[in-house]
PDB file with SEQRES, HELIX, SHEET and CRYST1 records, atoms N, CA, C and O in Angstrom:
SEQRES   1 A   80  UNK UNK UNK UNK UNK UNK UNK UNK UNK UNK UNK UNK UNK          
SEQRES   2 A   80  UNK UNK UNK UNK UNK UNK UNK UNK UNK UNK UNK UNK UNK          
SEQRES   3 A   80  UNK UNK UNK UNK UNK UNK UNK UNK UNK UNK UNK UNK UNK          
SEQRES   4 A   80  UNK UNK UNK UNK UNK UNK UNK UNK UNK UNK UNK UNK UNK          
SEQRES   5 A   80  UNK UNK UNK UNK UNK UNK UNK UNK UNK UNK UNK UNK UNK          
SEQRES   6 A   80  UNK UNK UNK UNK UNK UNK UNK UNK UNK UNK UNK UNK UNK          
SEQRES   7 A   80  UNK UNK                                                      
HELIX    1 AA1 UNK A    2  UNK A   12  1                                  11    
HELIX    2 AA2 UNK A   19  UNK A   21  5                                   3    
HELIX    3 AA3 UNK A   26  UNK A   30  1                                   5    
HELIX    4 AA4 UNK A   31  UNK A   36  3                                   6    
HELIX    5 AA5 UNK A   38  UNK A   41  1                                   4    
HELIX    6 AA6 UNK A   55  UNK A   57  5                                   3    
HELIX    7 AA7 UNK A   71  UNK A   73  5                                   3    
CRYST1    1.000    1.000    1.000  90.00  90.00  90.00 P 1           1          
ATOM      1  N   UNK A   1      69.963 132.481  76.238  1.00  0.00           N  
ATOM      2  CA  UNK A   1      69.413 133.391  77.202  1.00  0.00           C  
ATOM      3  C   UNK A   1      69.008 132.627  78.468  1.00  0.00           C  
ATOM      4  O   UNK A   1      68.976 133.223  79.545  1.00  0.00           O  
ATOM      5  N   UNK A   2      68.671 131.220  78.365  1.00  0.00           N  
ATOM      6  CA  UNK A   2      67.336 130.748  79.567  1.00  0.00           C  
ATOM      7  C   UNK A   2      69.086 130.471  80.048  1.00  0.00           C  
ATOM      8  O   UNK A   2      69.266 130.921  81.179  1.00  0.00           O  
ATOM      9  N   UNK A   3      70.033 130.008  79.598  1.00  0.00           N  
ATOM     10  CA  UNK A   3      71.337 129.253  80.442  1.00  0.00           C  
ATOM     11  C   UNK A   3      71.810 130.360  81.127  1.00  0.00           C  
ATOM     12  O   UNK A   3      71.966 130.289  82.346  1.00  0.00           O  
ATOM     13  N   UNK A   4      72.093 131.514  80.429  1.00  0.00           N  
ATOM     14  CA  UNK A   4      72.788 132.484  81.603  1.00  0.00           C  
ATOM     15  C   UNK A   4      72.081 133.127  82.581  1.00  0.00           C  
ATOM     16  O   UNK A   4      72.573 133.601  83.605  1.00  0.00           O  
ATOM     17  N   UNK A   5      70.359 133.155  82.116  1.00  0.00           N  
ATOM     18  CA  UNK A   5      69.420 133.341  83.419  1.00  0.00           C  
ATOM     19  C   UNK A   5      69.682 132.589  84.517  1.00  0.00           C  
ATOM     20  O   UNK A   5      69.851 133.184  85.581  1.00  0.00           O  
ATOM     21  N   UNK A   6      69.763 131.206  84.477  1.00  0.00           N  
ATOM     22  CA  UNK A   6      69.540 130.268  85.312  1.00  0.00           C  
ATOM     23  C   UNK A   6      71.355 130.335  86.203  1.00  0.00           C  
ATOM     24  O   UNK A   6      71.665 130.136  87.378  1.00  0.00           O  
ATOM     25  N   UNK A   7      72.166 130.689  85.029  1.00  0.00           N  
ATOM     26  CA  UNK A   7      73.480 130.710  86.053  1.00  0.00           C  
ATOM     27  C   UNK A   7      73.751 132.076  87.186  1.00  0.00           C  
ATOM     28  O   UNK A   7      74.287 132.226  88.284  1.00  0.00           O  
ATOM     29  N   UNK A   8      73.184 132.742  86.398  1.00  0.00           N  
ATOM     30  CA  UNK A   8      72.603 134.131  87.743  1.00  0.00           C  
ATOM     31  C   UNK A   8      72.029 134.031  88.468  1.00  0.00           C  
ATOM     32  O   UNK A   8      72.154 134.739  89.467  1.00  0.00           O  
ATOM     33  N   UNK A   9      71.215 133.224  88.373  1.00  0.00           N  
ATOM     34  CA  UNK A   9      70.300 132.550  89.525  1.00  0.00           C  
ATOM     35  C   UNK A   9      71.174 131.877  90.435  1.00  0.00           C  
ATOM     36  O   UNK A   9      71.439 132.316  91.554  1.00  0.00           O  
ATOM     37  N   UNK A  10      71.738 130.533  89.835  1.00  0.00           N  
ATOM     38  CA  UNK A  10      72.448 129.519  90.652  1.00  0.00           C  
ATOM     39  C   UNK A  10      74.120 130.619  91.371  1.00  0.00           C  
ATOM     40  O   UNK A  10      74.500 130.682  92.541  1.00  0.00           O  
ATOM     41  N   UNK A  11      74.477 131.015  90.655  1.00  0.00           N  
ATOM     42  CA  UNK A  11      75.811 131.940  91.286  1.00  0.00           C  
ATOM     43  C   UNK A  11      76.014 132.892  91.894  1.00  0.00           C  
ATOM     44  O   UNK A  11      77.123 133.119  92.376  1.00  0.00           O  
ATOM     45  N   UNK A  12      74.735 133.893  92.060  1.00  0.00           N  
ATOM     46  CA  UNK A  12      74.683 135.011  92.136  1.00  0.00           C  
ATOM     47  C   UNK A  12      73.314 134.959  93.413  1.00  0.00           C  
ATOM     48  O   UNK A  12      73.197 135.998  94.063  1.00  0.00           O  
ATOM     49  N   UNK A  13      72.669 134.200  93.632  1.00  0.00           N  
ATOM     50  CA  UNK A  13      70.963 133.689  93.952  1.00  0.00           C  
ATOM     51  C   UNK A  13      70.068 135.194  93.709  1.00  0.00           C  
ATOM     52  O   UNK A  13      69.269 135.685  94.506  1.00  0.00           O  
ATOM     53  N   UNK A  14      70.478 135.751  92.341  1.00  0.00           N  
ATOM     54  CA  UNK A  14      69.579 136.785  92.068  1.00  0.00           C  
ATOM     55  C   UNK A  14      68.101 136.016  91.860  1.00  0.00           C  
ATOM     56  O   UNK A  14      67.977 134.890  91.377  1.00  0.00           O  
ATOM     57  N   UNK A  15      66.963 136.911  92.352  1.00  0.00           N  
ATOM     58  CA  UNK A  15      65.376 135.894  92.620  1.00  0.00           C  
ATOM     59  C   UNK A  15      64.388 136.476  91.894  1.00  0.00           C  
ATOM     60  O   UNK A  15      63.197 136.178  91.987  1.00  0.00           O  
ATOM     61  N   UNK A  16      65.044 137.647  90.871  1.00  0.00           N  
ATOM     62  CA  UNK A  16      64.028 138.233  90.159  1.00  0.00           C  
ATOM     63  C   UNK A  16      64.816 139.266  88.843  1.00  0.00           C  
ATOM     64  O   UNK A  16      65.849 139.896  89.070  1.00  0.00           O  
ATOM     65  N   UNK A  17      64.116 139.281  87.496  1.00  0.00           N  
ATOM     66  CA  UNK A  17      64.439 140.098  87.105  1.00  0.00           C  
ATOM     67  C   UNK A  17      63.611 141.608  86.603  1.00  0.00           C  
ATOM     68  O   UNK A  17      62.390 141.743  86.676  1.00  0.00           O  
ATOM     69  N   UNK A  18      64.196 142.261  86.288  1.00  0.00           N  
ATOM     70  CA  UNK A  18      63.664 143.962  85.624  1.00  0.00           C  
ATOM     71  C   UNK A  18      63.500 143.800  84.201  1.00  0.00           C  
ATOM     72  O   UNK A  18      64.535 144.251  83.711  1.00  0.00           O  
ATOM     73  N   UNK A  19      62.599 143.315  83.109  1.00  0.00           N  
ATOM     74  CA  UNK A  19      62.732 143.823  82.056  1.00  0.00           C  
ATOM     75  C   UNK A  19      62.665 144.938  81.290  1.00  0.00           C  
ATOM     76  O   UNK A  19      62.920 145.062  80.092  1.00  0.00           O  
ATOM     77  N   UNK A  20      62.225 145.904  82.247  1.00  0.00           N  
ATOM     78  CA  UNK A  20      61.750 147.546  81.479  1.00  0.00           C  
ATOM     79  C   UNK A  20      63.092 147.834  80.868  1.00  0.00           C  
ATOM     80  O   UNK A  20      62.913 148.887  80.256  1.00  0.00           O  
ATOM     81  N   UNK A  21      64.253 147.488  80.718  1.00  0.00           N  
ATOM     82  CA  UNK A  21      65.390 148.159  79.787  1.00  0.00           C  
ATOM     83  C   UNK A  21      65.453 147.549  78.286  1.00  0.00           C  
ATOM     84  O   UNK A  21      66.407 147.811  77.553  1.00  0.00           O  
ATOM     85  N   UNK A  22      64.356 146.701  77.861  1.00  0.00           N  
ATOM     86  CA  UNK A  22      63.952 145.873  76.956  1.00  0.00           C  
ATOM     87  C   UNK A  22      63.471 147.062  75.935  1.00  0.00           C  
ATOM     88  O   UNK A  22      62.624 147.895  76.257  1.00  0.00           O  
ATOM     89  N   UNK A  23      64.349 147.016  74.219  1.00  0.00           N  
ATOM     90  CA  UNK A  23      64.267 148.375  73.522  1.00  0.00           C  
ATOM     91  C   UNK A  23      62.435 148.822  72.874  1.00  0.00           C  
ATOM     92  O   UNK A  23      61.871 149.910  72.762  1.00  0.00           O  
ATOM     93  N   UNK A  24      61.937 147.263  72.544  1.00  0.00           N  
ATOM     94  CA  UNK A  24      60.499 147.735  71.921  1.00  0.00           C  
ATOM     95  C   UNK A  24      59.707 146.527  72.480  1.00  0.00           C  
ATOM     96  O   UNK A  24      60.347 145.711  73.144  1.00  0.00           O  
ATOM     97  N   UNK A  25      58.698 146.373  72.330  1.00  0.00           N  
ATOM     98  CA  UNK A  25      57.748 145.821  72.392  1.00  0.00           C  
ATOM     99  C   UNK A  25      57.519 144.132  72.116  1.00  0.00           C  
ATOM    100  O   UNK A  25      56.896 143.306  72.783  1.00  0.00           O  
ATOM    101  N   UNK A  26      58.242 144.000  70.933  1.00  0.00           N  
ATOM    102  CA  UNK A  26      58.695 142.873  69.974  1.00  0.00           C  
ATOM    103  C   UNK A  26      59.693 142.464  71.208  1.00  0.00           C  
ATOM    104  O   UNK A  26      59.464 141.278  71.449  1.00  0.00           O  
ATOM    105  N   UNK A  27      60.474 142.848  71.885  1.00  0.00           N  
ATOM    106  CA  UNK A  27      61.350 142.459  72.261  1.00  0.00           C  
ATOM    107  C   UNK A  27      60.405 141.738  73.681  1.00  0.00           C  
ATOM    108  O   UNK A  27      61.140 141.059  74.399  1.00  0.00           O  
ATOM    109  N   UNK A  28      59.596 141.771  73.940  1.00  0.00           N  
ATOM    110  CA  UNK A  28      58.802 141.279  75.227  1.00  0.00           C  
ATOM    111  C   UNK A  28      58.381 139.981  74.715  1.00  0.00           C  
ATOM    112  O   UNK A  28      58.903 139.018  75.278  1.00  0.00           O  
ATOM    113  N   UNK A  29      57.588 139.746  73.813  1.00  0.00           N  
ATOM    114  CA  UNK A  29      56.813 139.105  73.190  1.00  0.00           C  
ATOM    115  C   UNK A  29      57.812 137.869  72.817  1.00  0.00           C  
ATOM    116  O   UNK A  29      57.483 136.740  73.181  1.00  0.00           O  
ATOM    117  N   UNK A  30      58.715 138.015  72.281  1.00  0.00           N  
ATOM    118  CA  UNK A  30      59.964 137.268  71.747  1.00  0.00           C  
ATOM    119  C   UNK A  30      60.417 136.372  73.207  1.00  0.00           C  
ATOM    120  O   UNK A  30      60.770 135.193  73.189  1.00  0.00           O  
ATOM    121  N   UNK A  31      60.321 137.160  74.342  1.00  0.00           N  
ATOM    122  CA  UNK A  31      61.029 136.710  75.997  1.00  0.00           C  
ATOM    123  C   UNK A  31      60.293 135.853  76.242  1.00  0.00           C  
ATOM    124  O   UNK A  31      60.772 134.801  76.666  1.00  0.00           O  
ATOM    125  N   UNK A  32      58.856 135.979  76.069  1.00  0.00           N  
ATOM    126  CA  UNK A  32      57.857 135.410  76.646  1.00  0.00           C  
ATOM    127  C   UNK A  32      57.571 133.577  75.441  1.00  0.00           C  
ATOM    128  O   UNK A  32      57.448 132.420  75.845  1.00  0.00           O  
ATOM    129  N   UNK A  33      57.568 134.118  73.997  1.00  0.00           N  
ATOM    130  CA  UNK A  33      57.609 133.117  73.360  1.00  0.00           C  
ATOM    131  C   UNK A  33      58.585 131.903  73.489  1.00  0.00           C  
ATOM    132  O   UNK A  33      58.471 130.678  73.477  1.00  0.00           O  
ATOM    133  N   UNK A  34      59.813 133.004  73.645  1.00  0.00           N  
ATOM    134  CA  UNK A  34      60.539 131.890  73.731  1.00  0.00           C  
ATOM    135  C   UNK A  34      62.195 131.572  75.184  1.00  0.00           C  
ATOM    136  O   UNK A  34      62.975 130.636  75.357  1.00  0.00           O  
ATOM    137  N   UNK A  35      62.054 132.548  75.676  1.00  0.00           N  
ATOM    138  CA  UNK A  35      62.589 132.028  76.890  1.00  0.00           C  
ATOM    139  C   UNK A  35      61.836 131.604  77.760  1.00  0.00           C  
ATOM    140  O   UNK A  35      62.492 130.743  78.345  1.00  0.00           O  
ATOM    141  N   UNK A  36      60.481 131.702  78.382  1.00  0.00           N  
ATOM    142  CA  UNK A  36      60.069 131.740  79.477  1.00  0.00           C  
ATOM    143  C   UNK A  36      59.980 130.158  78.915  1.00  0.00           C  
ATOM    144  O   UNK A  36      60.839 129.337  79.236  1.00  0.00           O  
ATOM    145  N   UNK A  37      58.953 129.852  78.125  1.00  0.00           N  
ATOM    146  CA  UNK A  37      58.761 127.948  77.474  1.00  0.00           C  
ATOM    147  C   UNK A  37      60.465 127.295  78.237  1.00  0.00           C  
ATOM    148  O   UNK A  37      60.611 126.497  79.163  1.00  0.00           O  
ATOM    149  N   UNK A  38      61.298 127.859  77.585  1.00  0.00           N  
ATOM    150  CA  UNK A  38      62.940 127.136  77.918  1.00  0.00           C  
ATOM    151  C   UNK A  38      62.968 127.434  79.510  1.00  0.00           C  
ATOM    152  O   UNK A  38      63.354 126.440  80.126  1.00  0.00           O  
ATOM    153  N   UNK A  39      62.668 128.512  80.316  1.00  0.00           N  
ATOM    154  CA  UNK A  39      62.587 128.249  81.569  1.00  0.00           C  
ATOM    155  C   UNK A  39      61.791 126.503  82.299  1.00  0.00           C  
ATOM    156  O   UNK A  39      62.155 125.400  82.706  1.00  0.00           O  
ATOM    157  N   UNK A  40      60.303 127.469  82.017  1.00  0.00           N  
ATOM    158  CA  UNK A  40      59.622 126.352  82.384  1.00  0.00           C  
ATOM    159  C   UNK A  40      59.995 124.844  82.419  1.00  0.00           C  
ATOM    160  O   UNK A  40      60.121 124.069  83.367  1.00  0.00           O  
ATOM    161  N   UNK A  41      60.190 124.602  80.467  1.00  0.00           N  
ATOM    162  CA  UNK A  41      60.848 122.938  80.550  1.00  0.00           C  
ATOM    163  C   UNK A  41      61.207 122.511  81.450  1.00  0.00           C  
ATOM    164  O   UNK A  41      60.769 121.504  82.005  1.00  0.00           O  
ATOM    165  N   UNK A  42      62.741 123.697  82.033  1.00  0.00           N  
ATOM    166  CA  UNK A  42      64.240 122.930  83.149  1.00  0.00           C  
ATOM    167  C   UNK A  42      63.308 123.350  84.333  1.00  0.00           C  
ATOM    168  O   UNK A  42      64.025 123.626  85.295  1.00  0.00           O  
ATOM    169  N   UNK A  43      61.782 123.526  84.670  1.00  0.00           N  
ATOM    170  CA  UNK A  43      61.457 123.630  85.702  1.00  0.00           C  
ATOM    171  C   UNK A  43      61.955 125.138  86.706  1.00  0.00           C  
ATOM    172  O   UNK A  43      62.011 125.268  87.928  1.00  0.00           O  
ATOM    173  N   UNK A  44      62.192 125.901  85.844  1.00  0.00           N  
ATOM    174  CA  UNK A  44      62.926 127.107  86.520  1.00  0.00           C  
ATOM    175  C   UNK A  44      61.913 127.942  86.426  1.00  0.00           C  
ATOM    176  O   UNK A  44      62.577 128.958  86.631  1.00  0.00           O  
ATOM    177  N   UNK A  45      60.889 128.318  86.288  1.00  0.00           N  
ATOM    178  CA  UNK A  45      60.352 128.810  86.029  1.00  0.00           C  
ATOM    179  C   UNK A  45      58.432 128.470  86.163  1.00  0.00           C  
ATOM    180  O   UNK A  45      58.137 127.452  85.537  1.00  0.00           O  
ATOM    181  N   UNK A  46      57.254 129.135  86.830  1.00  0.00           N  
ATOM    182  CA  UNK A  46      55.703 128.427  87.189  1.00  0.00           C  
ATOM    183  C   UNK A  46      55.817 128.438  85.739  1.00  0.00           C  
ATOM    184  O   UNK A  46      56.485 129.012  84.880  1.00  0.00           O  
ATOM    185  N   UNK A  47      54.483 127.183  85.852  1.00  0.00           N  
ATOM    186  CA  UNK A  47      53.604 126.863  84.807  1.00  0.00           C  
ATOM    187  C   UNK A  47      52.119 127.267  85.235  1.00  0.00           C  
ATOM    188  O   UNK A  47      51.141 127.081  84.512  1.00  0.00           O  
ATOM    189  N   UNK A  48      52.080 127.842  86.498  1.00  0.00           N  
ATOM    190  CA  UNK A  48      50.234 128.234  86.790  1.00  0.00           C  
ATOM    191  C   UNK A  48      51.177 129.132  87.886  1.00  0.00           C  
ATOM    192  O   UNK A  48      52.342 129.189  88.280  1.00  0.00           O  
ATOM    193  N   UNK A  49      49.646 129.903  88.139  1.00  0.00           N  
ATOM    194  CA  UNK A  49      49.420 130.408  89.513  1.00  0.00           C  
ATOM    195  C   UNK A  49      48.784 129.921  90.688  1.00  0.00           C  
ATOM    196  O   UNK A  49      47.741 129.281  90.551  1.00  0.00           O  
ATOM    197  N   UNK A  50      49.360 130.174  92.090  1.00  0.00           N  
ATOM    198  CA  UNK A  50      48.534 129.391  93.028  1.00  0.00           C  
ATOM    199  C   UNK A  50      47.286 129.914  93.291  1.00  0.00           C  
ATOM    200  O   UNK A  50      47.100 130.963  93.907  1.00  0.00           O  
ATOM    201  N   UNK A  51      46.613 129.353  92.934  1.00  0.00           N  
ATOM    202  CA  UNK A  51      45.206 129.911  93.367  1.00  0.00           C  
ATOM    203  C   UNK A  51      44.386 130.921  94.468  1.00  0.00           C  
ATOM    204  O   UNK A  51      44.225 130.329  95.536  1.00  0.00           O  
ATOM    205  N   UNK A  52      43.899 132.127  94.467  1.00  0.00           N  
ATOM    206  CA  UNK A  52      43.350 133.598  94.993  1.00  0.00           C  
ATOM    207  C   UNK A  52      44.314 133.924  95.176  1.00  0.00           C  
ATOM    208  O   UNK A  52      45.460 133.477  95.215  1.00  0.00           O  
ATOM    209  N   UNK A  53      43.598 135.147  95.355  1.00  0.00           N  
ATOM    210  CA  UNK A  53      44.011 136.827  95.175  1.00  0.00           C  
ATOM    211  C   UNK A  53      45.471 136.892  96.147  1.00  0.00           C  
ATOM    212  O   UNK A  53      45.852 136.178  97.074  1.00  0.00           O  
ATOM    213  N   UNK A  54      46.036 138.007  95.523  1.00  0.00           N  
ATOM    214  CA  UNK A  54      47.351 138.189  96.116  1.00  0.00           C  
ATOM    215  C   UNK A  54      47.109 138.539  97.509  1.00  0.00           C  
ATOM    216  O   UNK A  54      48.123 138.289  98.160  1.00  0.00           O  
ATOM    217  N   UNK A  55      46.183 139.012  98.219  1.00  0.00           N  
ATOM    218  CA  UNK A  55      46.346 139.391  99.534  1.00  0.00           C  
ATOM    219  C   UNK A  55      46.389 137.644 100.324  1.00  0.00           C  
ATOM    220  O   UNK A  55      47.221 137.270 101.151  1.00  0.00           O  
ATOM    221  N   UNK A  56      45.489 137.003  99.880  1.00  0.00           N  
ATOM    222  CA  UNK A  56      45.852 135.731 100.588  1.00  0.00           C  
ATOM    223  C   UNK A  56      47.089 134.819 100.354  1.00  0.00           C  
ATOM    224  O   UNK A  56      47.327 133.883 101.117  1.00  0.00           O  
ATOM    225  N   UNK A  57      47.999 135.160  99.105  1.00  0.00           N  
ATOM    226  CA  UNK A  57      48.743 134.716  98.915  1.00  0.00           C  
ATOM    227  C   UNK A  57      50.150 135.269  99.224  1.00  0.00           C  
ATOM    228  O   UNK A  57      51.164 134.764  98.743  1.00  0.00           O  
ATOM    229  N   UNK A  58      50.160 136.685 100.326  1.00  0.00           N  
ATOM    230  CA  UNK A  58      50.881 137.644 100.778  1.00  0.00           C  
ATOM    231  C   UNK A  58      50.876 137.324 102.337  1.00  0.00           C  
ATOM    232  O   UNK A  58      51.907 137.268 103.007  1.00  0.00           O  
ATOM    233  N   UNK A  59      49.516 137.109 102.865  1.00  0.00           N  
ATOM    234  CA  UNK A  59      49.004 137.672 104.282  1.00  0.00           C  
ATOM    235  C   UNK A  59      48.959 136.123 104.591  1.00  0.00           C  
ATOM    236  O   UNK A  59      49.462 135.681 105.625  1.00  0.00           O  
ATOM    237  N   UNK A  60      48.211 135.148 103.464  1.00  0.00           N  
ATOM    238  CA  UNK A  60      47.294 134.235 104.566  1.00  0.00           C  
ATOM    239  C   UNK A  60      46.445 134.215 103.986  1.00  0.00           C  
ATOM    240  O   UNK A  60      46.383 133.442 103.030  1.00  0.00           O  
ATOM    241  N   UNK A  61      45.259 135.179 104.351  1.00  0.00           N  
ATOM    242  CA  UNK A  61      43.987 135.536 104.098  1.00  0.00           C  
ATOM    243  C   UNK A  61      43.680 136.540 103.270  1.00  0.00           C  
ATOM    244  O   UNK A  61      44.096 137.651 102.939  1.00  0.00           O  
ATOM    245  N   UNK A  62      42.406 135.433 102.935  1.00  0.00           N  
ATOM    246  CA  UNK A  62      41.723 136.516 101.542  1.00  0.00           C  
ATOM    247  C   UNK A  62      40.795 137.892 101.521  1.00  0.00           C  
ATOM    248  O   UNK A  62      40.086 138.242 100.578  1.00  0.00           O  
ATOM    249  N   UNK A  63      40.968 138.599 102.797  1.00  0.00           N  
ATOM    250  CA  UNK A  63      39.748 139.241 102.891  1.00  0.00           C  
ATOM    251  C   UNK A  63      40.560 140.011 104.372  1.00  0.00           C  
ATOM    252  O   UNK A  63      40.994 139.400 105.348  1.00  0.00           O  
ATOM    253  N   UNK A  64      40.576 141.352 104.164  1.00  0.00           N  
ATOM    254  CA  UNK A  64      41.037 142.206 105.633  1.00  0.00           C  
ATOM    255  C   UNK A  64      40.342 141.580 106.534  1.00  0.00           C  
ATOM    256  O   UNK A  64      39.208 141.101 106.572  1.00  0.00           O  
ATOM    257  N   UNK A  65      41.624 141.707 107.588  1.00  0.00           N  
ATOM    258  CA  UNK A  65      40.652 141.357 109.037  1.00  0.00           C  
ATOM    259  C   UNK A  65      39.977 142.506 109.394  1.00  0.00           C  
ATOM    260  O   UNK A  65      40.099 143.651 108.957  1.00  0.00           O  
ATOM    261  N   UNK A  66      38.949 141.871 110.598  1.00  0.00           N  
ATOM    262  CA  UNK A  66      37.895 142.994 110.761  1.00  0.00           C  
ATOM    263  C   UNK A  66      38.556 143.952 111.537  1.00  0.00           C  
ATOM    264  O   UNK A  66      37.983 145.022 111.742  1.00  0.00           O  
ATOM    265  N   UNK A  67      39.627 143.753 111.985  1.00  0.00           N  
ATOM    266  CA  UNK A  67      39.947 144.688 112.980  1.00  0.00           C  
ATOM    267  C   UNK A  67      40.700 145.788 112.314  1.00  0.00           C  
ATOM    268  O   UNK A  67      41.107 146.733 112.990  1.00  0.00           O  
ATOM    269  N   UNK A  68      40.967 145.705 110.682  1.00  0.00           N  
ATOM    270  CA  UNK A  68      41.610 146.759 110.041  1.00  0.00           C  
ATOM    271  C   UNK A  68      40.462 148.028 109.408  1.00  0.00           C  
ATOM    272  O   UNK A  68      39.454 147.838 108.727  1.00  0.00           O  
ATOM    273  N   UNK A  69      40.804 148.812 109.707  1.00  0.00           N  
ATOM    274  CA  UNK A  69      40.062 150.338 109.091  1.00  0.00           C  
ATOM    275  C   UNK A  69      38.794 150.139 107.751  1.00  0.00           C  
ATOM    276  O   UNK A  69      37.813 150.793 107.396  1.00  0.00           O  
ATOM    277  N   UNK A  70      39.384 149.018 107.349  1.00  0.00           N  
ATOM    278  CA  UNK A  70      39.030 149.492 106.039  1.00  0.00           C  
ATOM    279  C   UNK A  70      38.110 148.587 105.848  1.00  0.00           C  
ATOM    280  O   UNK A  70      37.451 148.931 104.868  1.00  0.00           O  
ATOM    281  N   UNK A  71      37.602 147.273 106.433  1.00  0.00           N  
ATOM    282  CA  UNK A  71      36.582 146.361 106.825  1.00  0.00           C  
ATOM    283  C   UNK A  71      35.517 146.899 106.961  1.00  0.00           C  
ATOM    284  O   UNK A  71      34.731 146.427 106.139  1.00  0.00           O  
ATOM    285  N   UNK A  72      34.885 147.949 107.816  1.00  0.00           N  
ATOM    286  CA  UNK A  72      33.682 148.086 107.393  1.00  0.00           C  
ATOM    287  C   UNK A  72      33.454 148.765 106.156  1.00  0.00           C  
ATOM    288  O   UNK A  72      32.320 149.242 106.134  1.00  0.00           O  
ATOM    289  N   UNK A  73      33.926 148.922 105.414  1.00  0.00           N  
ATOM    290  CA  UNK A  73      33.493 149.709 104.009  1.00  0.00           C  
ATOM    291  C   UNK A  73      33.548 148.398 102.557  1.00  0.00           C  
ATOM    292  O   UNK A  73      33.634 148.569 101.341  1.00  0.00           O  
ATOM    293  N   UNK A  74      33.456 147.188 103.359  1.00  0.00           N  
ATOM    294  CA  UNK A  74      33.483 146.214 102.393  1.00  0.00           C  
ATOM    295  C   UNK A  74      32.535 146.547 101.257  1.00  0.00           C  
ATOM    296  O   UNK A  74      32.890 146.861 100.121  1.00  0.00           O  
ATOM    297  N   UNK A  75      31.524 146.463 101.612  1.00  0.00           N  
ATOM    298  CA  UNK A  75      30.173 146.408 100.891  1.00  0.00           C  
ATOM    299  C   UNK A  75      29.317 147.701 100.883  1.00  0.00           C  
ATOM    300  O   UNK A  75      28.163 147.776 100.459  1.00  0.00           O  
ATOM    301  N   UNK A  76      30.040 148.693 101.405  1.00  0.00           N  
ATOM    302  CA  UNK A  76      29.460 150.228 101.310  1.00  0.00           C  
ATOM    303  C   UNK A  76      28.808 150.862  99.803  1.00  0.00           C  
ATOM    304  O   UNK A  76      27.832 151.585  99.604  1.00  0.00           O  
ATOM    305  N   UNK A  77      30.041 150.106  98.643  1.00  0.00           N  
ATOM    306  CA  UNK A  77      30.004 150.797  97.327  1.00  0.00           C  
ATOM    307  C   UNK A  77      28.961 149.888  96.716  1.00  0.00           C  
ATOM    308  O   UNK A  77      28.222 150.520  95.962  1.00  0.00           O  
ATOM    309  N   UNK A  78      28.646 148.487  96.813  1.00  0.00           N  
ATOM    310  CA  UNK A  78      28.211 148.046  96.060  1.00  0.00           C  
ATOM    311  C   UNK A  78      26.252 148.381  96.812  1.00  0.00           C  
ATOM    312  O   UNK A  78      25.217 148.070  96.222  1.00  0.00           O  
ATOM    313  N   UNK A  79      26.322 148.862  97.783  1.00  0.00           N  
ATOM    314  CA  UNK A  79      24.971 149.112  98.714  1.00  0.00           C  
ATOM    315  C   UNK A  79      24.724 150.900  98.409  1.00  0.00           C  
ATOM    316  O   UNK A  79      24.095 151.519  99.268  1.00  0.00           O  
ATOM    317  N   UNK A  80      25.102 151.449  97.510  1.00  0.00           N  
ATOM    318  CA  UNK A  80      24.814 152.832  97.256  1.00  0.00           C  
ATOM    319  C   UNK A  80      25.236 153.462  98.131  1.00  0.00           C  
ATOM    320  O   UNK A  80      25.105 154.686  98.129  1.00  0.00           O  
TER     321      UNK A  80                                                      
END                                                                             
């Protein structure tokens, strides 16, 4: 499985896959046990995440700028 991933990758430069056509449950668990480990090894694959939240790891920054709408309501919910 991890060899013909990686040749779809290298031949094709597909950069992501869909598993939802995966028949049960068992069948996730099995991907994760044991292809993703065989990714990783050949380095094809993270071993961590880069550190904060996806907006800083999307944008830049961790926190809306002030000039977006939704900045002043930072701290509205947690202030009653």
């Amino acid at each position: 499985m991890a060899n013909e991933l990686i040749r779809w990758v290298d031949e094709a430069g597909i950069d992501g896959f869909n598993l939802t056509r995966i028949l049960n449950p068992q069948s996730y668990l099995d991907f994760i046990e044991m292809v993703v480990p065989e990714l990783q090894q050949r380095g094809r694959y993270k071993t961590a995440y880069r550190p904060g939240p996806l907006r800083q790891k999307l944008f830049g920054h961790a926190r809306l700028p002030q000039r977006h709408p939704a900045a002043d309501r930072r701290f509205s919910s947690l202030q009653g």
